[in-house]
N, C-alpha and C positions, 0 to 999 in steps of 0.2 A: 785793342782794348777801346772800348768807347764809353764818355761820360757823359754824364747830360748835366744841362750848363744848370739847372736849376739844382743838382748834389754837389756842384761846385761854387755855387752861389752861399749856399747854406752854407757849406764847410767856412767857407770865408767870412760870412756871418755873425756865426760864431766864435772864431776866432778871441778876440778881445775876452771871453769869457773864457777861456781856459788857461788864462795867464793867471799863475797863481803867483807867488814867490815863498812863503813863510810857512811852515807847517812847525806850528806847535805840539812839543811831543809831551812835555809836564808842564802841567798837571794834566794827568791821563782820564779819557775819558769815565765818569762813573765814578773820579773818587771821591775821597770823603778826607777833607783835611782840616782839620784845627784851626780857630782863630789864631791870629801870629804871623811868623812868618813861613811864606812859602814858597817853593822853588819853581822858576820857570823857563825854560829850554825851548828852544825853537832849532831848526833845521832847513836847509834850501830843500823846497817839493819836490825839485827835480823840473820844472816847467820853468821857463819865463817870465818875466826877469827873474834871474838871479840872484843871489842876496848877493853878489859881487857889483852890480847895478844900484842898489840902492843905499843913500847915505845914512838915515838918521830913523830912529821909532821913537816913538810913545805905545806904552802900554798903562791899559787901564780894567781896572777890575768892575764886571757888570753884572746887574743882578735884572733877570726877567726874560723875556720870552724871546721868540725870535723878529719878532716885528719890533719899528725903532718907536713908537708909542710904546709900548710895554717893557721897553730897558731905562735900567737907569745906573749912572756911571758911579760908583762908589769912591774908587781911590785912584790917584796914578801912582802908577807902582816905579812907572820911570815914563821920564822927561827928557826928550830930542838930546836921545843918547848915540852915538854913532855904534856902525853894524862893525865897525874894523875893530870895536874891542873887545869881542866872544859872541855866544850865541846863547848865553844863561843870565839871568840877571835874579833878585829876591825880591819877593811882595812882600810888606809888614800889613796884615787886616786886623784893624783894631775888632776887638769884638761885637761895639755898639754901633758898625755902620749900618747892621742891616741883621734880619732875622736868620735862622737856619731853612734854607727852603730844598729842598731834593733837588739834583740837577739843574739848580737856579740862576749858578755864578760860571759866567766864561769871562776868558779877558780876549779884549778889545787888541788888537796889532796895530797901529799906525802906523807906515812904512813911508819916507819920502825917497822917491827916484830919480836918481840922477840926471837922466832924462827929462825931468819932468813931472810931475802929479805924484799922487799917492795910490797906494794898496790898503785896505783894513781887510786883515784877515782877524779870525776868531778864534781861539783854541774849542775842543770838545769842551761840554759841561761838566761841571763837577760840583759837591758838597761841599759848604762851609759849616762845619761843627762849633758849637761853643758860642754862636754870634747871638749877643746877648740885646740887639736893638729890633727895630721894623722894619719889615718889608710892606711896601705898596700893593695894595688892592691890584691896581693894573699888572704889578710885576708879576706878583703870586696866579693870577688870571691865565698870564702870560705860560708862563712855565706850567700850569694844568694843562693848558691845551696842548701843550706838546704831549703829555700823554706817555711821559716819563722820557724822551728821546735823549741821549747826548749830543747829537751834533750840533756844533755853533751855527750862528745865522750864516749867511752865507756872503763871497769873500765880494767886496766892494774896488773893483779894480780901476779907478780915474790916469792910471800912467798915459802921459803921451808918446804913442807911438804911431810909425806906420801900420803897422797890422788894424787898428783900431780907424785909421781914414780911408784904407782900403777894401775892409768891409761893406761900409756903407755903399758904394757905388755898386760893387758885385751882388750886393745885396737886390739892391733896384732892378739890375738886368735881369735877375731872376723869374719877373712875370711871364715868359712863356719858354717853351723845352725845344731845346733844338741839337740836335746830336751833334758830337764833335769829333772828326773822326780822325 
């Protein structure tokens, strides 16, 4: 078998961006849920780190686009709460923080690792019904341009790790192809 040091470079690369840990499974992508309170569950991705790896979240309720100009954080729903005591926690959203906007609101994950740094992953988007206040020009902008999508922004990974020092250098060697046999 032979590989060439520039598909092993990249592989390694990349790296650091495919460590996810959290995957939000409710609120489901697409729904459509009442001012109030609402239920939120998360799950290990199956990827690196682990939610055995990490000690503590915040989660926060967001209203607007996928760019971090066009969000704006509403509510914490929970406050550096430790991962060893379940994997579901409850939002209460007052009516008046923010307008009703189609696939407008994802929550925010902050994850701290025990290792080191943080994770923000994002749940899918979803409807807030009943919300009786405003949403921001930017935000409402925001969420048009997606152009109806669910998926959240995408996952902001700072843990310190090996994988993540060891890329870079591989990364470098990668300017010319040399077979490796």
């Amino acid at each position: 078998m032979r590989l060439r040091l520039p598909a092993i470079s990249l592989l390694a690369a990349l790296t650091p961006y495919a460590l996810a840990d959290v995957e939000v499974t409710t609120p489901a992508a697409g729904a459509q849920l009442p001012a109030g309170t609402i239920q939120v569950a998360w799950k290990d991705s199956g990827v690196a780190p682990a939610l055995s790896a990490l000690t503590t979240y915040t989660i926060q309720l967001v209203v607007g686009g996928n760019e971090a100009s066009s969000q704006t954080p509403l509510i914490t729903c929970a406050n550096n709460l430790q991962f060893s005591a379940g994997s579901t926690a409850t939002c209460v959203v007052p009516a008046g923080v923010a307008g009703s906007t189609a696939n407008g609101f994802f929550l925010q994950f902050t994850s701290v690792a025990s290792e080191g740094g943080t994770v923000i992953n994002y749940s899918s988007r979803f409807t807030m019904t009943g919300m009786t206040g405003t949403t921001g020009t930017a935000q409402q902008q925001g969420v048009t341009a997606l152009n109806g999508a669910t998926a959240g922004p995408p996952t902001v990974n700072s843990v310190s790790n090996g994988a993540a020092a060891g890329a870079g250098g591989a990364a470098a060697a990668g300017g010319s192809q040399f077979t490796v046999p």
